[in-house]
C-alpha positions in Angstrom: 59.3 144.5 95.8 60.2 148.2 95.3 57.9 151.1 95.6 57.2 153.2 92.7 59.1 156.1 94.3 62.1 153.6 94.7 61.7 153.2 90.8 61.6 156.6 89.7 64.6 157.2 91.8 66.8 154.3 90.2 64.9 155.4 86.9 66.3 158.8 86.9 69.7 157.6 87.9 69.9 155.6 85.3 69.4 158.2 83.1 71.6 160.3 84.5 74.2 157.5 83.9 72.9 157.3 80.6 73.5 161.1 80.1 77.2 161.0 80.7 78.0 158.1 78.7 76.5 159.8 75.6 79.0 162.7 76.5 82.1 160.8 77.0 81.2 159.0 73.9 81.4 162.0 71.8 84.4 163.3 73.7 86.0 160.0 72.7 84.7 159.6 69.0 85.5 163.4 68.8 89.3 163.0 70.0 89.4 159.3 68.4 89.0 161.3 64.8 91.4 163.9 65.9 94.0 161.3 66.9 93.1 158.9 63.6 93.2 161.9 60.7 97.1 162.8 62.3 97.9 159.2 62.2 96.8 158.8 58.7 98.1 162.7 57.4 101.4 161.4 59.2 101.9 158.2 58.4 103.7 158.6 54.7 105.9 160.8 56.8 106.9 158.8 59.3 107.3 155.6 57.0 109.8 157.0 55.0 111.3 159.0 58.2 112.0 155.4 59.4 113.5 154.1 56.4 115.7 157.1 56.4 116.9 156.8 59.8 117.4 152.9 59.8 119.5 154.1 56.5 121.4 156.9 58.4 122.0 155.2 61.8 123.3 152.1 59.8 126.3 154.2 58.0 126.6 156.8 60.4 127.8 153.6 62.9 128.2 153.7 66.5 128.4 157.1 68.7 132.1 157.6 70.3 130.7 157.0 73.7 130.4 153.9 72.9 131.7 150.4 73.8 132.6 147.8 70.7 129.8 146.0 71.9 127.2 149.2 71.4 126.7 149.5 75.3 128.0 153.3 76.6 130.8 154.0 77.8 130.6 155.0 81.7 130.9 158.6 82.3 133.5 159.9 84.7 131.1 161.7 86.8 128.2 159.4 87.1 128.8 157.9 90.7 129.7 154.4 89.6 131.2 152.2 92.3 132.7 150.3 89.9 133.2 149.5 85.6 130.7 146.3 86.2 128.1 149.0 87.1 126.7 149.8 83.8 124.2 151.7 82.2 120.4 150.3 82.7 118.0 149.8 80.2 115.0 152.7 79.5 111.7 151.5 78.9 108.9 154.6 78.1 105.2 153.6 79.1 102.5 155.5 77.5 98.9 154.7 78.2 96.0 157.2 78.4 95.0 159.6 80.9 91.6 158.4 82.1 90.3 155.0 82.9 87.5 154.8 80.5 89.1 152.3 78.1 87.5 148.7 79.4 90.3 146.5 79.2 93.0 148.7 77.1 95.1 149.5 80.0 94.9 146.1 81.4 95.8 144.3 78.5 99.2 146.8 78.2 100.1 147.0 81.7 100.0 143.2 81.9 102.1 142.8 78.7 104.7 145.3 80.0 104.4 143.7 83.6 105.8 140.4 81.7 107.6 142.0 79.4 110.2 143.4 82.4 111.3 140.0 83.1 113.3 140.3 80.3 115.2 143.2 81.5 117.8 143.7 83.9 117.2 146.5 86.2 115.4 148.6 84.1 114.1 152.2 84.3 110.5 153.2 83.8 109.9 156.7 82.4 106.3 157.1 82.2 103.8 159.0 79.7 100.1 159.3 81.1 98.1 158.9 84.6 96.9 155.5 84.1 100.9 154.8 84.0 102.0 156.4 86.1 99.3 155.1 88.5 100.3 151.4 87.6 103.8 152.0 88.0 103.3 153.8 91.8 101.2 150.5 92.8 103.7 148.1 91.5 106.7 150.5 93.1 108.4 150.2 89.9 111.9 152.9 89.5 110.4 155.7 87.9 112.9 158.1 86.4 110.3 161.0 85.5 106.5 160.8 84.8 105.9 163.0 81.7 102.5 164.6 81.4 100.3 163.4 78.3 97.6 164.5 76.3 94.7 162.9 75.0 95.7 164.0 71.5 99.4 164.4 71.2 101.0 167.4 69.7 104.2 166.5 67.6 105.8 169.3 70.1 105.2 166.7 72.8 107.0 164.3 70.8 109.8 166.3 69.9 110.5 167.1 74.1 110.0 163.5 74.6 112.8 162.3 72.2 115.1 165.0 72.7 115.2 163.9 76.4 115.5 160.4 75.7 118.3 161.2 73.2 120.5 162.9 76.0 120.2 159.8 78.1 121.1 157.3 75.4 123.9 159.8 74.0 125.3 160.6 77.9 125.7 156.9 78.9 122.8 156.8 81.4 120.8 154.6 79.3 121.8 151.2 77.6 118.8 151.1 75.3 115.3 152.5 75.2 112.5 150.6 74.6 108.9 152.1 74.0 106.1 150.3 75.0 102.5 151.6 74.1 99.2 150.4 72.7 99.1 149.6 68.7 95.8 150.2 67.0 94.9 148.4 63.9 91.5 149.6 63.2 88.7 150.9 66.0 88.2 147.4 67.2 91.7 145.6 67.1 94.5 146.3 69.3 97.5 144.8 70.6 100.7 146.3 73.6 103.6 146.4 71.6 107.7 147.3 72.6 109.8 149.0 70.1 113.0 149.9 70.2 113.8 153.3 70.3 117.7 153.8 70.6 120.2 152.2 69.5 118.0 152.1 66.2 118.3 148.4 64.9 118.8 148.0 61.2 116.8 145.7 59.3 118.8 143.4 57.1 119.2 145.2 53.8 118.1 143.7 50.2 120.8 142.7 47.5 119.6 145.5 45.7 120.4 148.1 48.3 123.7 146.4 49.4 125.8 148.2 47.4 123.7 151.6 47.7 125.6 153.7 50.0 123.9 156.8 51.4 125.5 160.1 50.8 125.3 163.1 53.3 125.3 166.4 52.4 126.7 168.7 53.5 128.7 166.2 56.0 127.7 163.0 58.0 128.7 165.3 61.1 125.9 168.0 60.3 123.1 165.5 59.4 123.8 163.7 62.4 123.2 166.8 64.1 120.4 168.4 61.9 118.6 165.5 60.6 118.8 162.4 63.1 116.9 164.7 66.0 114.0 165.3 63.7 113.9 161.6 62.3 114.1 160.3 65.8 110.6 163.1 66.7 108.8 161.9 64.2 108.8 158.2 64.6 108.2 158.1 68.2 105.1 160.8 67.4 103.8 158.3 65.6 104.2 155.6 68.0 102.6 158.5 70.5 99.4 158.8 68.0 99.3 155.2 67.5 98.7 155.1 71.2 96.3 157.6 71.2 93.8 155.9 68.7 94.1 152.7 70.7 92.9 155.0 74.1 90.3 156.5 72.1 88.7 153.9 70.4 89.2 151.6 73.4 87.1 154.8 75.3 84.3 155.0 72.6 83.4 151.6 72.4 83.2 151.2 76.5 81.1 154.2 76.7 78.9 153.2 73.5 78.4 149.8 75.3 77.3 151.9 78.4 74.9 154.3 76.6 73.2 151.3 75.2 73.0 149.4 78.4 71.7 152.5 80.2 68.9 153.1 78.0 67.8 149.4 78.0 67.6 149.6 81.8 65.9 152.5 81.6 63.5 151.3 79.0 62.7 148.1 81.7 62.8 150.4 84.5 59.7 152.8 82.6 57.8 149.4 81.5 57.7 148.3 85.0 57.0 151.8 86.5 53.9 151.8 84.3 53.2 148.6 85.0 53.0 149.7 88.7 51.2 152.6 87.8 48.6 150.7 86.5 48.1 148.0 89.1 47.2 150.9 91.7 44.8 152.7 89.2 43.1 149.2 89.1 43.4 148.1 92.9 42.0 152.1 93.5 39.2 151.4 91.0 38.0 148.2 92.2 38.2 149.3 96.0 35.8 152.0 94.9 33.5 149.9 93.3 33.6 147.5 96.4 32.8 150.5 98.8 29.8 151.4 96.2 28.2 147.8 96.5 28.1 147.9 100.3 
């Protein structure tokens, strides 16, 4: 049985447990609103920033550097042995920073872990510590581990897909794929891997089939101009999509923890009063022994 000392001392530590929980859960609801009022302000933007680009890329057609069959063409310089060499695919983690999210970051990395068995030879590019942490202890081929923050700024997206465009666009890439954490609401998430570049084009309705975009002042100056931007702004929305899923993942472990801590602590006071009170009784009743003798 533990002494009362040995009780205060798990009693305080409790508390002390209890303390930092209630701070990481208002750093995590704090940045979880952050994250969720840029996903929402966004997300008319980046809807019809999608729709636009599908529309673009679809009548734009296929870069010159590449094949008939979409995959680049091998550049002269890239150390090839040979033409069956070719390009690998590109797939971008992004998980959060810290490992406060319970089961968030399990969940992805194990969908991502089986999602690379169907790619051949693929390239990890990663986007946070936890991920770049999962992809050191599986000694996956990392081609650059790009810093992250908890709240991303669209300037973090724009960096992001600018270097992922040069890799596509120079041959060193076949596709990229983006694989990240989609929240639905607080309590619902799901890993999900979309496809950055080459876009895909959804199948069009009849009544857009003979709607042909027009580009003004040339195709060669929006592809220039407009596709960059297009390109930023979905993938900062896949990047704040991410970031509510973290968050909310992180404020629901921590809430959970808070509560937990202050029900142990509640039992731990009980049974230190409890204690109390059995040696103010044993104390009283050896006294009125030693006064009947």
């Amino acid at each position: 049985m533990p002494t009362l000392r040995e009780l205060k001392n798990r009693l305080q530590g409790v508390k002390t447990t209890g303390k930092l929980a209630g701070a990481m859960r208002t750093v995590s609801t704090a940045k979880y609103s952050r994250a969720a009022a840029l996903k929402r302000q966004s997300a008319p933007y980046s809807e019809a920033a999608s729709l636009l680009y599908e529309r673009a890329a679809e009548a734009l057609g296929k870069p010159k550097n590449k094949k008939k069959d979409g995959r680049p063409k091998r550049r002269r310089d890239d150390g090839f042995a040979d033409e069956a060499a070719l390009p690998r695919p590109v797939i971008v983690l992004v998980s959060g920073n810290k490992g406060l999210s319970g089961g968030c970051d399990h969940e992805l990395f194990a969908f991502f872990a089986k999602a690379l068995e169907g790619y051949d030879g693929p390239l990890v590019i990663t986007c946070g510590r936890k991920a770049a942490e999962f992809a050191r202890e599986k000694r996956l081929e990392v081609m650059r581990d790009m810093p992250a923050q908890d709240v991303p700024a669209y300037s973090e997206a724009a960096e992001l897909a600018d270097m992922l465009t040069a890799l596509y666009e120079d041959g060193s890439a076949s596709s990229i794929d983006v694989c990240f954490m989609h929240a639905h609401n607080m309590l619902k998430r799901e890993p999900v891997m979309q496809r950055f570049l080459p876009k895909q084009a959804h199948a069009s309705g009849p009544e857009n089939a003979a709607v042909k975009p027009i580009f003004v002042p040339d195709a060669k100056t929006v592809k220039k101009r407009l596709m960059p931007e297009l390109r930023t702004a979905e993938l900062y929305s896949w990047l704040l999509d991410s970031a509510c899923a973290v968050q909310s993942a992180t404020l629901v472990a921590m809430r959970s923890a808070y509560d937990n801590a202050s029900a142990q602590a509640e039992l731990l006071e009980t049974a230190i009063n409890r204690r109390r009170q059995q040696e103010v009784t044993s104390s009283v009743l050896e006294t009125s022994s030693g006064m009947s003798v």
